[in-house]
N, C-alpha and C positions, 0 to 999 in steps of 0.2 A: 814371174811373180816376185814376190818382196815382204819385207817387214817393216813396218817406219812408227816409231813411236814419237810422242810428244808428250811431254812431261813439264806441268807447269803450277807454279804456285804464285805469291806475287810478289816473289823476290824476281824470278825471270821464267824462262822454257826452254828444255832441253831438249835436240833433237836429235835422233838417232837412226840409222837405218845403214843397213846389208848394200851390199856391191854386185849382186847376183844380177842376170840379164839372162834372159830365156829366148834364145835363136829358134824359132820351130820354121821347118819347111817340109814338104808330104811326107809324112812315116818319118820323117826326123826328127831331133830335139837335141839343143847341143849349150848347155849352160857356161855361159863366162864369169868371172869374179873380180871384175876391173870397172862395172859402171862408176860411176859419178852419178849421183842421185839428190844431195844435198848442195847449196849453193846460196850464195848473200843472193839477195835480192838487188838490195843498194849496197855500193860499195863503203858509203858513209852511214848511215843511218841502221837500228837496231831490227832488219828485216830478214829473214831467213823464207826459202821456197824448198820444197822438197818434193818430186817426183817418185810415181809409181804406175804401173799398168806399161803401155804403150811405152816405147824410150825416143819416138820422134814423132811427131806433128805435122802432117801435111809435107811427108818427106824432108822436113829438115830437122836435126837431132835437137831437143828439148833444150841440150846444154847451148849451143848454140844460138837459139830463141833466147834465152833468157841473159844471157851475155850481151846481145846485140841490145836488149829493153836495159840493163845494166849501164849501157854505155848512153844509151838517148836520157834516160833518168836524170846521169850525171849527179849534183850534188842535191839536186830539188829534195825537197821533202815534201810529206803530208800530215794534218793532224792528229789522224786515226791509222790504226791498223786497218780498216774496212777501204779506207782510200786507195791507198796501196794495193790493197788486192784488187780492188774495181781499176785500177789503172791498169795495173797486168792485162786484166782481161778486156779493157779497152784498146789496149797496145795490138788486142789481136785480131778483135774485131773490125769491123767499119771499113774495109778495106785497107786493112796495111798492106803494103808492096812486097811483104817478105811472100807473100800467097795472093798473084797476079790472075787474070780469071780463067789463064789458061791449068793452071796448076786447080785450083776448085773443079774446070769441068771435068779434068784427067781423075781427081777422086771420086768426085759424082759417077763418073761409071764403071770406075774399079767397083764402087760398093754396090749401087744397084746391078750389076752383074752378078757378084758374088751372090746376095739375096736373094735374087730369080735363080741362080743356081742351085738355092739352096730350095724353093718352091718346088722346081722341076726336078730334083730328088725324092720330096715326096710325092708327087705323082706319079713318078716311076715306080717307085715303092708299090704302093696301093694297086698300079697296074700290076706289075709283078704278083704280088699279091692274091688277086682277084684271076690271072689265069691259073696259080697252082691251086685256087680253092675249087672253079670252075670250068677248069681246063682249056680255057680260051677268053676269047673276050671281043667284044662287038666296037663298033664307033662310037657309040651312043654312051655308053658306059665310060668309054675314057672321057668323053665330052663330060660329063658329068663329074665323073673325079675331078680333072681339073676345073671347072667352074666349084664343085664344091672346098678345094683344097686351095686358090687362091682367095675366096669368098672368106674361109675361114682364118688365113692370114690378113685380110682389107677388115673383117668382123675386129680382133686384137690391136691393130693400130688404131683403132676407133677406140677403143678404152681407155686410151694414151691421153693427156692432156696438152694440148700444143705450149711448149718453152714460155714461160713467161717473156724473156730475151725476145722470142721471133715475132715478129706482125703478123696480125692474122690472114695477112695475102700473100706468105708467105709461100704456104700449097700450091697456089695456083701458078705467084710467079715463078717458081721455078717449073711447074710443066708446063707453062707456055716459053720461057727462055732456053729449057735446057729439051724442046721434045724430040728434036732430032737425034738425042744422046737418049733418052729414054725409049722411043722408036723402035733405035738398033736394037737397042738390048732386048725388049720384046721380040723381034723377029728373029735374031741368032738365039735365044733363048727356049721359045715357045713357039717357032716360024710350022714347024711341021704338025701340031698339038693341034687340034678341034679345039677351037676357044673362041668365047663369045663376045660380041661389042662393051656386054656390059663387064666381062671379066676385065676386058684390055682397061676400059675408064678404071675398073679398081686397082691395078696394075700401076698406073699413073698416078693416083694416091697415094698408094703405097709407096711409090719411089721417093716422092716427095717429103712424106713423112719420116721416113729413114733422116731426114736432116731438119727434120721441127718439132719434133716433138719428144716428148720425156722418156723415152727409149732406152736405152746405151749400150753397144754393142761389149764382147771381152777382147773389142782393140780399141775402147776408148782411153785415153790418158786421164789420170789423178794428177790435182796440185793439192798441196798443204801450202796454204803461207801463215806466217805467224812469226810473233815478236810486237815492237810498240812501232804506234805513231806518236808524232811529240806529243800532243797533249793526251795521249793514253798512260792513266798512270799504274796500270797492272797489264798481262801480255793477256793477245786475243788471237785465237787463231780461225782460219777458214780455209774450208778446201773444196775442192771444184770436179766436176766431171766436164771431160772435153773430148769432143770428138770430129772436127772438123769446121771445113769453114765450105758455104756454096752461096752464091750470090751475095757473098760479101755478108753474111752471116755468122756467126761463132754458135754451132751448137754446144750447148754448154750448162749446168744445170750446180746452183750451189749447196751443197748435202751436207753440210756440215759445218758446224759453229759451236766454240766453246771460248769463254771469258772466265777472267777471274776477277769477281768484283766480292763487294763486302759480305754477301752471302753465301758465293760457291768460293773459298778458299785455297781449292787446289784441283788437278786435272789429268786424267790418263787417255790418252788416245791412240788407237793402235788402226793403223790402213792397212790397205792391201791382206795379208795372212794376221789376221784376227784374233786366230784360236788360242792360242798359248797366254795372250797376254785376257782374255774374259777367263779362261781357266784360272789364271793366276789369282783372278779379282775375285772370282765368282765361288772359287773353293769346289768349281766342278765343270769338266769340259763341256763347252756350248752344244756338242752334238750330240752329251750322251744325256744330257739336262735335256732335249728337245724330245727324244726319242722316249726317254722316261713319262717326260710329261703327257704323250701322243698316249702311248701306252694306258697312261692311267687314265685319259678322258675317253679310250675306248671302257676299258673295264666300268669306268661309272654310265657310263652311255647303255653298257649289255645288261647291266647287274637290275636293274630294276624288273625287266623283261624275266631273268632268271626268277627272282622271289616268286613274280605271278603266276609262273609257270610251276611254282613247287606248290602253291597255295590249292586243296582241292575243293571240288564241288564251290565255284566260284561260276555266276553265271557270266556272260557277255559283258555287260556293262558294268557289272563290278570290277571286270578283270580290267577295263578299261578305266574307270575312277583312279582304282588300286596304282596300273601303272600310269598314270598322270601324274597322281600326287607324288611317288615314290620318284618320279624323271623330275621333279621341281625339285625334288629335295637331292637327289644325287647333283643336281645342276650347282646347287645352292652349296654344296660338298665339296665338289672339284674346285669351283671359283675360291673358298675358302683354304683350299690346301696349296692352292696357286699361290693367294696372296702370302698364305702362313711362308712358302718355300722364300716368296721373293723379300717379304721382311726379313729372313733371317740370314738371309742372302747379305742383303742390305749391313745389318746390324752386325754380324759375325766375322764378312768379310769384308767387304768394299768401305765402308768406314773409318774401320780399323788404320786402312791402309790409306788412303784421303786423309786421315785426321794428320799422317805420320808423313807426306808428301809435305801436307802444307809448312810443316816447319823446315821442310830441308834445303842444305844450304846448296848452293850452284853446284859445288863437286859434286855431291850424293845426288844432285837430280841428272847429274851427268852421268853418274855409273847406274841408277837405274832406267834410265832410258837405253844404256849400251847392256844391261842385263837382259832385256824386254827380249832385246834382238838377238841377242845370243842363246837366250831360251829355245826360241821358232827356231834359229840355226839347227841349235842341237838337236830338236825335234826330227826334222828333216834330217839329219845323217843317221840318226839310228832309225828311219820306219823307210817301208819301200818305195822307191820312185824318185823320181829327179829331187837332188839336190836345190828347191829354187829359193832358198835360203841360205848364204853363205857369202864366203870373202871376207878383206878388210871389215870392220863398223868404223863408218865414218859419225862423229860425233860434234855436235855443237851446241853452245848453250848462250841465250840471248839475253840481257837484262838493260835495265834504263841508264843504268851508269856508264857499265863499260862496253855495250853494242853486243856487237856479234861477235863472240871469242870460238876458235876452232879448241877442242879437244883433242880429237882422232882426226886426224885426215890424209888419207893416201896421194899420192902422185904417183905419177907415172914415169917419173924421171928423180933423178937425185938430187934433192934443192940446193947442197954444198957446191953442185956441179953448175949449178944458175942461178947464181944468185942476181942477174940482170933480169930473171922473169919478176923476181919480189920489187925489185927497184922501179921497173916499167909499169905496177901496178896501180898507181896511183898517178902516172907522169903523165896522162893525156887530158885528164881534167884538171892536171895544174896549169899545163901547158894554154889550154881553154881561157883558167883564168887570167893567164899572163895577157 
């Protein structure tokens, strides 16, 4: 995990975020404090990318992708920030050659393995289950778990809306190009299991779906990009969910948009770990504001039933008017203390602090984008469990004049000690235009 904020007004955008990288392998977990997570976009132009979730793509590392579209870019530009980003994500699409189609089938069946593994868990489960309630257990019965325990995974991917991005033949062509790779997996998966014609066809939807539809697994990758395109004249940012690429496809899904134009003035946006920087704003943390609120739409939901129930000598049908009218009004109650919470929400806290954003100058939007992050740091050292909050904060702040200027930025090496990496950084698109 991670913390990345962006902090913008329409002087420029500040961005900020942790070094933290999370290793997990079975019953392990082993936290480093060295990523790279922040990164120009164009080496010329005022674009910045930032990274969270996943730390590589189709097995190749994220920094690396975005270095190689760095260097195809070269000096081009585009008008908009929106172009920029659409170019990114066309760079990965359509079949780029960085992900050839031997490397998509090899993830196609890491992941639909995984999944099916994860089916045939719960119906293990369930069987297990069902001999300690019944002391055994028939064929019929297990046939039935799993036809009802995959039915009910094929039922949830059905809810799913298919990627705007994907064509809608999308389903089918890949379980006719990939079925010898989804085959296997069925039979080393489910090969011993009583299972039906019609489970197997929902099995092949499923697998399919895993790569078209609005989904996203906790190994899909985050991008933020954000800063200007030239003729943008205040900073827009956008960020992305990504999770692979099968038949020359990019699942992919854009969740998020924030501008600063003549009405929205200023801008807080927090990825990845969330909570410290809505606490901040919200003047109370997300989880204990959700739990409160749960709480109290229980009590208005009971409280009417209570009155009726103290009210005597009330017959059937009045008890029944009674609690009608009392559930519209308690409805009427809750919806009212909702809104009363979220205006003062609004007016008290998030305001206040938006109204004091929009005038601040580059430095101050630089230190509170590296305070945001240091907050969630500090969070995670003092409470229990993995550190995934920590390291260097690398820091950067974009604007129309002067591009992309570093604040904070760690290496890995001593820059006094090479100073031919700073000289070379520019020398291959001179070289271009020589």
């Amino acid at each position: 995990m991670t913390a990345e904020i962006v902090v913008m007004n329409k002087t420029a955008v500040a961005l900020a975020t942790d070094s933290a990288v999370t290793i997990e392998r079975i019953g392990d977990r082993k936290v480093y404090n060295s990523a790279n997570k922040l990164f120009t976009l164009s080496k010329y132009h005022p674009v910045g990318i930032m990274l969270y979730g996943s730390a590589d793509f189709m097995g190749i590392p994220w920094e690396s992708i975005i270095k190689i579209y760095r260097s195809d870019l070269g000096t081009h530009k585009f008008s908009t920030l929106k172009e920029y980003a659409n170019n990114f994500i066309d760079f990965l699409d359509h079949g780029n050659p960085l992900f050839p189609n031997s490397e998509q089938e090899e993830y196609l069946r890491g992941t639909i393995f995984r999944y099916f593994y994860q089916i045939r868990g719960e119906i293990s489960e369930e069987v297990r289950s069902t001999i300690d309630d019944e002391g055994g257990i028939e064929d019929s019965q297990i046939e039935r778990i799993t036809f009802e325990v995959i039915e009910r995974h094929y039922d949830r991917w059905n809810t799913f809306d298919l990627l705007p991005s994907i064509p809608k033949t999308h389903i089918k062509d890949i379980i006719k190009k990939y079925a010898s790779s989804i085959d296997k997996a069925k039979n080393e998966v489910f090969g011993e299991l009583p299972i039906s014609e019609k489970s197997l066809e929902q099995l092949n939807d499923i697998s399919a779906s895993l790569f078209s539809k609005n989904l996203f697994s906790s190994s899909a990758s985050g991008i933020v990009i954000a800063g200007f395109g030239e003729k943008d004249v205040f900073p827009v940012l956008k960020s992305f969910s990504l999770e692979g690429i099968v038949n020359d496809r990019l699942k992919y899904w854009e969740d998020y948009r924030a501008e600063i134009n003549s009405i929205s003035s200023a801008s807080i946006s927090a990825f990845a770990q969330q909570e410290m920087v809505m606490a901040f704003m919200n003047g109370i943390d997300p989880s204990y504001s959700e739990c409160s609120e749960n709480y109290s739409d229980g009590i208005f939901d009971k409280y009417p039933e209570v009155i009726v129930k103290r009210i005597p000598n009330l017959s059937e049908s009045e008890r029944k008017d009674i609690r009608e009218t009392l559930k519209q009004e308690s409805n009427r109650l809750f919806k009212d203390y909702c809104e009363w919470g979220g205006n003062y929400r609004r007016q008290n806290h998030v305001n206040p602090i938006i109204d004091m954003v929009a005038v601040l100058p580059k430095d101050e939007l630089a230190a509170m984008a590296e305070s945001f992050v240091h907050l969630t740091s500090f969070k995670r050292k003092i409470t229990m469990g993995a550190e995934t909050v920590g390291g260097p904060i690398d820091v950067a702040v974009i604007s129309k004049g002067d591009g992309f200027v570093w604040i904070k930025r760690k290496h890995y090496f001593k820059p006094e000690l090479n100073p031919h990496f700073f000289s070379n950084y520019y020398r291959e698109d001179d070289d271009e235009k020589e």
